[in-house]
N, CA, C and O of each residue as an XYZ file, in Angstrom:
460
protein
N     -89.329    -30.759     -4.737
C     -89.646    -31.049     -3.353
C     -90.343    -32.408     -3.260
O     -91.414    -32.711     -3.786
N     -89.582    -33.144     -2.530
C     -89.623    -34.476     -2.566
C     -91.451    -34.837     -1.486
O     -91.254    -34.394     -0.354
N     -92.535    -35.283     -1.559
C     -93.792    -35.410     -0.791
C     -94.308    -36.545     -1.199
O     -94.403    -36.847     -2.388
N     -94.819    -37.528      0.110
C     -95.821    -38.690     -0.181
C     -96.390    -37.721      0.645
O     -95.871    -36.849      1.342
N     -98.137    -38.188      0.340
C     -98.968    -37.927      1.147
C    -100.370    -38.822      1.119
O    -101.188    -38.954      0.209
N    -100.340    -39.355      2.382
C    -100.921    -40.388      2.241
C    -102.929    -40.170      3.136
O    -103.315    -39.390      4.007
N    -103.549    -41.074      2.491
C    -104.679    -40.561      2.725
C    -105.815    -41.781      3.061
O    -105.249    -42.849      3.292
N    -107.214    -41.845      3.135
C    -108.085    -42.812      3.447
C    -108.082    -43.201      4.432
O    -108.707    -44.262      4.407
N    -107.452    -42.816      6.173
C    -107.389    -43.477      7.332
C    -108.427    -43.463      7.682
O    -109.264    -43.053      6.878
N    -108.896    -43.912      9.080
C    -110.282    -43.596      9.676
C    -111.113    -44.552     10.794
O    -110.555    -45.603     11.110
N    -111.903    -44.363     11.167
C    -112.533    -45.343     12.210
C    -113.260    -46.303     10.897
O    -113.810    -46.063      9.822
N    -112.859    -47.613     11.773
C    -113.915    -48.476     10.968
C    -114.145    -49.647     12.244
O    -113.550    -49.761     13.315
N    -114.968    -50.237     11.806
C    -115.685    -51.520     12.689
C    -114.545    -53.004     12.390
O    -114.130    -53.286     11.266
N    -114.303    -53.564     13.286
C    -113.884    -54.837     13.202
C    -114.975    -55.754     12.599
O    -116.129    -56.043     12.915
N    -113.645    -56.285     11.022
C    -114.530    -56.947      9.661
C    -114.685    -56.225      8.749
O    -115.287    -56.700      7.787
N    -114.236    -54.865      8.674
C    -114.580    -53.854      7.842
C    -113.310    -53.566      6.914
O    -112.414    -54.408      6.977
N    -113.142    -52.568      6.133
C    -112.265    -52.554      5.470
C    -111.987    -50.817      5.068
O    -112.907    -50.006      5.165
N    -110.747    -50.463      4.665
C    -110.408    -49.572      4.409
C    -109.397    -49.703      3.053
O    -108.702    -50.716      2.975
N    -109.301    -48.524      1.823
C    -108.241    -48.206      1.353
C    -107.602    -47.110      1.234
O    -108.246    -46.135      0.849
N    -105.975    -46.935      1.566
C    -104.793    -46.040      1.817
C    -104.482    -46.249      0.417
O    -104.439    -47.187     -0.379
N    -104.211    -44.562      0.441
C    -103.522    -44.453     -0.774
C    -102.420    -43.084     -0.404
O    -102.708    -42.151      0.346
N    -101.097    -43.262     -1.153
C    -100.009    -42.606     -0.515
C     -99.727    -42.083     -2.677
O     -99.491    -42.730     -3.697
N     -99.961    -40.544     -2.325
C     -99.440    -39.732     -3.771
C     -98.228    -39.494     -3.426
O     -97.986    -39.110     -2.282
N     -97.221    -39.682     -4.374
C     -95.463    -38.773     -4.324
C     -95.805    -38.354     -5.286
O     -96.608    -38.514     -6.206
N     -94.687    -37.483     -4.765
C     -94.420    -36.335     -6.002
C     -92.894    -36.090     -6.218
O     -92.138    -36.978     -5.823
N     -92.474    -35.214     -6.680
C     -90.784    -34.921     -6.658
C     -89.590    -35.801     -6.456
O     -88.652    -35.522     -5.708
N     -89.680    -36.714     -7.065
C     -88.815    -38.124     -7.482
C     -89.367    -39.103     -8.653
O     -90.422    -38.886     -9.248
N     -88.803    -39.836     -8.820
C     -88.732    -40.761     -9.422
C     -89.861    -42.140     -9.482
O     -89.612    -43.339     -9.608
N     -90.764    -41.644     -9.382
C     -91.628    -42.796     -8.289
C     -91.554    -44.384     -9.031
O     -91.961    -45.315     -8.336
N     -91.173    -44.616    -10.068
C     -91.014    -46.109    -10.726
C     -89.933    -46.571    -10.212
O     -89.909    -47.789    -10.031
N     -88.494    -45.611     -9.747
C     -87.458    -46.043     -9.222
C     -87.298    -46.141     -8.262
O     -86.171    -45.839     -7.870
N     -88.218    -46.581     -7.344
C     -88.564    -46.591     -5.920
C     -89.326    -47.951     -5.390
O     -90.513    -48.123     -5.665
N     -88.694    -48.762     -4.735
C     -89.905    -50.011     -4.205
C     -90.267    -48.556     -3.136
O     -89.700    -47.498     -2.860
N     -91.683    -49.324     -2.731
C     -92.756    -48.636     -2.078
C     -92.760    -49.415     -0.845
O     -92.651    -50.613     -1.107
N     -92.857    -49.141      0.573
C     -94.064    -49.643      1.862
C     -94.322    -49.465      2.419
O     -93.558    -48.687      2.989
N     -95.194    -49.650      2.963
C     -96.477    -49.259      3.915
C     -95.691    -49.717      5.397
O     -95.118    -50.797      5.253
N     -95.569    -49.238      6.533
C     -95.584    -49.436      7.728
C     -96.541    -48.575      8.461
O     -97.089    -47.542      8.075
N     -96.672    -49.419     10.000
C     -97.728    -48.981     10.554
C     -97.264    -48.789     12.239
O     -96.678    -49.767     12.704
N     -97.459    -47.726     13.084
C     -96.817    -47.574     14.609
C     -98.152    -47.266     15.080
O     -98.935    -46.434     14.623
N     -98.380    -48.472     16.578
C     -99.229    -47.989     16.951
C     -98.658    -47.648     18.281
O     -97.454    -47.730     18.523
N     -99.645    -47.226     19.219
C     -99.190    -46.251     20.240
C     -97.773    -47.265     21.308
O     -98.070    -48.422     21.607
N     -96.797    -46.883     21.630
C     -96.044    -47.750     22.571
C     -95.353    -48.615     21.987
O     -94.632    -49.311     22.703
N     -95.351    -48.905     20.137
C     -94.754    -49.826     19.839
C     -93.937    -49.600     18.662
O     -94.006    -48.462     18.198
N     -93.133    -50.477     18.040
C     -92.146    -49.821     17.172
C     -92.883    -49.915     15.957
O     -93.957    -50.497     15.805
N     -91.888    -48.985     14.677
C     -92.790    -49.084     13.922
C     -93.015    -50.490     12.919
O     -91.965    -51.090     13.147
N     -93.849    -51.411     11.870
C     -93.933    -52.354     11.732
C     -94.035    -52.247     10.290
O     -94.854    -51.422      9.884
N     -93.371    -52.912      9.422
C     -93.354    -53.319      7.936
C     -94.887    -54.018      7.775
O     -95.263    -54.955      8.480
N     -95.740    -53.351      6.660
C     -96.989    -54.404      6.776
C     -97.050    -54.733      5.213
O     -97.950    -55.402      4.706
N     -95.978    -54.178      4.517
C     -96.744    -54.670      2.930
C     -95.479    -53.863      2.117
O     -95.150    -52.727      2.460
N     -94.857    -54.535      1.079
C     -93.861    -53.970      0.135
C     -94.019    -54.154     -1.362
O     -94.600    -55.174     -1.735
N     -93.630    -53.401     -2.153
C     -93.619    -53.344     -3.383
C     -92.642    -53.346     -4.206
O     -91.887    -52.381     -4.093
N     -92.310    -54.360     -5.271
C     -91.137    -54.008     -6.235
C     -91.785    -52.648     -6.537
O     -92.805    -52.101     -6.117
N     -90.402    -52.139     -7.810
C     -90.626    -50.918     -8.279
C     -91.818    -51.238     -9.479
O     -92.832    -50.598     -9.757
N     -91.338    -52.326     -9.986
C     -92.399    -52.628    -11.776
C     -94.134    -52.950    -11.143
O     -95.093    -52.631    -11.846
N     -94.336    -53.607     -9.753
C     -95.645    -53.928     -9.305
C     -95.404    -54.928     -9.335
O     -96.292    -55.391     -8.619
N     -94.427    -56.283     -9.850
C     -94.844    -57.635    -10.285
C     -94.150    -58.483     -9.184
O     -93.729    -59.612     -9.435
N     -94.059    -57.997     -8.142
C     -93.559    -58.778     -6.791
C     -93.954    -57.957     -5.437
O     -93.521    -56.826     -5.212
N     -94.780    -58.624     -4.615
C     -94.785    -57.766     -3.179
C     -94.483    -58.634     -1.905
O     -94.279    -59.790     -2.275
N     -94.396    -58.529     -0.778
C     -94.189    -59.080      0.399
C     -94.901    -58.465      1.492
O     -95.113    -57.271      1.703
N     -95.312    -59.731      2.309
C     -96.208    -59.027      3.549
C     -95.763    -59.832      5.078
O     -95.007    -60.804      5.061
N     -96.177    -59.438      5.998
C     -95.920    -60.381      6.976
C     -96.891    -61.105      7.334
O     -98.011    -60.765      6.952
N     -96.735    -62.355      8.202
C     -97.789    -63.178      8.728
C     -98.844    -62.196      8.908
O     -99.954    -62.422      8.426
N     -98.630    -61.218      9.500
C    -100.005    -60.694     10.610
C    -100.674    -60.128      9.761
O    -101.508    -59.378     10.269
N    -100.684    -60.158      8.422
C    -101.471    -59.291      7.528
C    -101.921    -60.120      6.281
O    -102.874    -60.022      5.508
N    -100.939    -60.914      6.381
C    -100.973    -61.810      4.661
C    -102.561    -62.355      4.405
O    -103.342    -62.412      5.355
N    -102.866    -62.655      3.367
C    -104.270    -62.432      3.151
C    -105.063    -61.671      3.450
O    -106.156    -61.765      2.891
N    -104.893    -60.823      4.243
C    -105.949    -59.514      4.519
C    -105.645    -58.030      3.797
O    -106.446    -57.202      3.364
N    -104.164    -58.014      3.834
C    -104.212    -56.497      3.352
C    -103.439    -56.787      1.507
O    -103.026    -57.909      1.215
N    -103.382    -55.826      0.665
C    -103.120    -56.645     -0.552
C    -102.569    -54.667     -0.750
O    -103.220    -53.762     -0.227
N    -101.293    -54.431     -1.594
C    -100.943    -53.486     -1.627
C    -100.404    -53.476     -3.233
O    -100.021    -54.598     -3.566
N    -100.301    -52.562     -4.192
C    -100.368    -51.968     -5.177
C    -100.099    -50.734     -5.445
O    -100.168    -49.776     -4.676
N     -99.650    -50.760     -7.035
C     -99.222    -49.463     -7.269
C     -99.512    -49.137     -8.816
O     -99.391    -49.940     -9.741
N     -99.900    -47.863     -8.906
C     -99.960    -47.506    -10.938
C     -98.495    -45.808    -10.580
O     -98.455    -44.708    -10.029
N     -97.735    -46.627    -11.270
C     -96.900    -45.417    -11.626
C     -96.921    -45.024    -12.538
O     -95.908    -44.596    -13.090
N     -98.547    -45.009    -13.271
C     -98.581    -43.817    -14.107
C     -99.537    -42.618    -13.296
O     -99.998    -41.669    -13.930
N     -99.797    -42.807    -11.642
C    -100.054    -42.121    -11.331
C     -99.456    -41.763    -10.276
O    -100.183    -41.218     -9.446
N     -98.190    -41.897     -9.965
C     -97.332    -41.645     -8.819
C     -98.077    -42.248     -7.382
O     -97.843    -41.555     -6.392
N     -98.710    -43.129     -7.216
C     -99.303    -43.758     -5.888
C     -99.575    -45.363     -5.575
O     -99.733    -46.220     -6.444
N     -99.591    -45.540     -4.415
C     -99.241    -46.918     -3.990
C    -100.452    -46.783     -2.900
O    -100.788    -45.922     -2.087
N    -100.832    -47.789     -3.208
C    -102.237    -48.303     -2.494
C    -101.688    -49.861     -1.278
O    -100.831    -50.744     -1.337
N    -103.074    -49.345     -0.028
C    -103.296    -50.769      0.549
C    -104.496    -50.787      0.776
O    -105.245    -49.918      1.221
N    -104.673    -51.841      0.448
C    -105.878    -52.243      0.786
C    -106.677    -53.264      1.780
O    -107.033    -54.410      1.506
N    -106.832    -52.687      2.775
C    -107.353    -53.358      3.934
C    -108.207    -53.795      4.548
O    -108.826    -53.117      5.369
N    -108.554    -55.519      4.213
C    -110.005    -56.258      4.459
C    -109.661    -56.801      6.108
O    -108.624    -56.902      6.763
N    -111.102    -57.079      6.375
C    -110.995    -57.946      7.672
C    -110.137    -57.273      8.567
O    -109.219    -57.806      9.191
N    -110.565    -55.716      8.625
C    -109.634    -55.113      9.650
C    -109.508    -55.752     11.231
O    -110.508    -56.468     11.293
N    -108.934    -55.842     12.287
C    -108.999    -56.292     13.624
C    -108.827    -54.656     14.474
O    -108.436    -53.519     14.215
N    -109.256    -55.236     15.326
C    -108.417    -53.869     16.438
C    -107.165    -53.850     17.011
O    -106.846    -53.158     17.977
N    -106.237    -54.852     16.224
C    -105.063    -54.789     16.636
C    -104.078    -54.312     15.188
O    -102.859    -54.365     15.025
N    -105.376    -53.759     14.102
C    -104.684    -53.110     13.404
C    -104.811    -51.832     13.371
O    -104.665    -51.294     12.274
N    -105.072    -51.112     14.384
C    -104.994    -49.911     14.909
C    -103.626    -49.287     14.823
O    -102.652    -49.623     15.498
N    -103.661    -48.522     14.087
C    -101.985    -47.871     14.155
C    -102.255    -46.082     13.076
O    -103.165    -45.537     12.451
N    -101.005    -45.844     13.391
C    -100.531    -44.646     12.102
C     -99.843    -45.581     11.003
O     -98.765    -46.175     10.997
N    -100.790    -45.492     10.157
C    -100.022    -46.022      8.914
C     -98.843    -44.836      8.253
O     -98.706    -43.710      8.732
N     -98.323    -45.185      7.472
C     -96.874    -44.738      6.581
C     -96.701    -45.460      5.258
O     -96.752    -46.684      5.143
N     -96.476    -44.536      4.194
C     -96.177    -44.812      3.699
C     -94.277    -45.031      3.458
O     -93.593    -45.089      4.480
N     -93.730    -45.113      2.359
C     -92.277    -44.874      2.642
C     -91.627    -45.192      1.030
O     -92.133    -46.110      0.385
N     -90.604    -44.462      0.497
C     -90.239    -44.723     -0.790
C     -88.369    -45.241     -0.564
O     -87.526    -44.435     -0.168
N     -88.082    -46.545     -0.877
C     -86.763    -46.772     -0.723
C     -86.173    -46.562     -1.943
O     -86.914    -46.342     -2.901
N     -84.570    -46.597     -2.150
C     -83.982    -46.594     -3.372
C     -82.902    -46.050     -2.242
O     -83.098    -45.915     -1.035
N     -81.789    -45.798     -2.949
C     -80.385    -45.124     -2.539
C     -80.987    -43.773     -1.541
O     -80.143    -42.944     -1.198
N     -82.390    -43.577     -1.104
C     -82.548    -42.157     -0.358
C     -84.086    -43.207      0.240
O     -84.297    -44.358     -0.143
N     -84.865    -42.525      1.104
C     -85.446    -43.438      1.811
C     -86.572    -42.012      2.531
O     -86.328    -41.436      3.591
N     -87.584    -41.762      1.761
C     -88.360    -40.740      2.144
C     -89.784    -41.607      2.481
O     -90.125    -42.739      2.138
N     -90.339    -40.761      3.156
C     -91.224    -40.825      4.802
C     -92.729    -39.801      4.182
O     -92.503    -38.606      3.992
N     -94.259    -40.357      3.888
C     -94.951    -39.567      4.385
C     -95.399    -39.383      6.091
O     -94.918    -39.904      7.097
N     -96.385    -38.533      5.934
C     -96.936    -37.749      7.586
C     -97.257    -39.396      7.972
O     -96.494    -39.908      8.791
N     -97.973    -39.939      7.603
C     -99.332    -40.679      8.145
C    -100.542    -40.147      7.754
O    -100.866    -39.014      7.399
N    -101.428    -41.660      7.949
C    -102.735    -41.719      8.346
C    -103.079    -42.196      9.548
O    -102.253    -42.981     10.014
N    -104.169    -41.950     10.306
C    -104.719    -43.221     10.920
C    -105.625    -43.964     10.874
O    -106.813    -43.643     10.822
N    -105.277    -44.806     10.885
C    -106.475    -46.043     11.202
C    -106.679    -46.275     12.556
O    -105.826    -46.167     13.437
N    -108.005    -46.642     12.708
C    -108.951    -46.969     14.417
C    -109.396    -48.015     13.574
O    -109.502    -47.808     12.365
N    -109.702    -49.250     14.130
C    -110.455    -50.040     14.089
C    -111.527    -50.722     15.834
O    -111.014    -51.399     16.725
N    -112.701    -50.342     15.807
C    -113.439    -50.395     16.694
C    -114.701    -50.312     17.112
O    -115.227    -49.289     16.676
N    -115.239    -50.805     17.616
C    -116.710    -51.059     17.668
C    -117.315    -50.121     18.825
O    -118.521    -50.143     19.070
């Protein structure tokens, strides 16, 4: 039974920081690039951070680059982000997500960022 489950969301203060961490289980998890997307209320959902499968290449978009930094140990089946200098426009349900030839989905977290 194929499960990410992803964890660490939460209220934090603008400037503050948070880290997500997303466990799989029941696959392959080295044969999988990893990423993080994030939907916040009214809007679609948004790519914020990707992972080769080995760790030794990632990609982010403008709106995050230098702030959030994402990782993985597949000797423990999980993929991390790590999120400095939060804003309140990074308010969303984060996601994790595992691609390869099949394309599985955890629940979410959320993140609030707010004063």
């Amino acid at each position: 039974q194929v499960q990410l489950v992803e964890s660490g969301g939460g209220l934090v203060q603008p400037g503050g920081s948070l880290r997500l961490s997303c466990a799989a289980s029941g696959f392959t998890f080295s044969s999988y690039v990893m990423r993080w997307y994030r939907q916040a209320p009214g809007k679609e959902r948004e790519l914020v951070a990707s992972i080769s499968k080995s760790g030794d290449s990632t990609n982010y978009p403008d709106s995050v680059k230098g702030r959030f930094t994402i990782s993985r140990d597949n000797a423990k089946n999980t993929v991390y982000l790590q999120m400095n200098s939060l804003k309140p426009e990074d308010t969303a349900v984060y996601y994790c997500s595992a691609n390869n030839y099949r394309t599985y989905w955890g629940q979410g977290t959320q993140v609030t960022v707010s004063s």
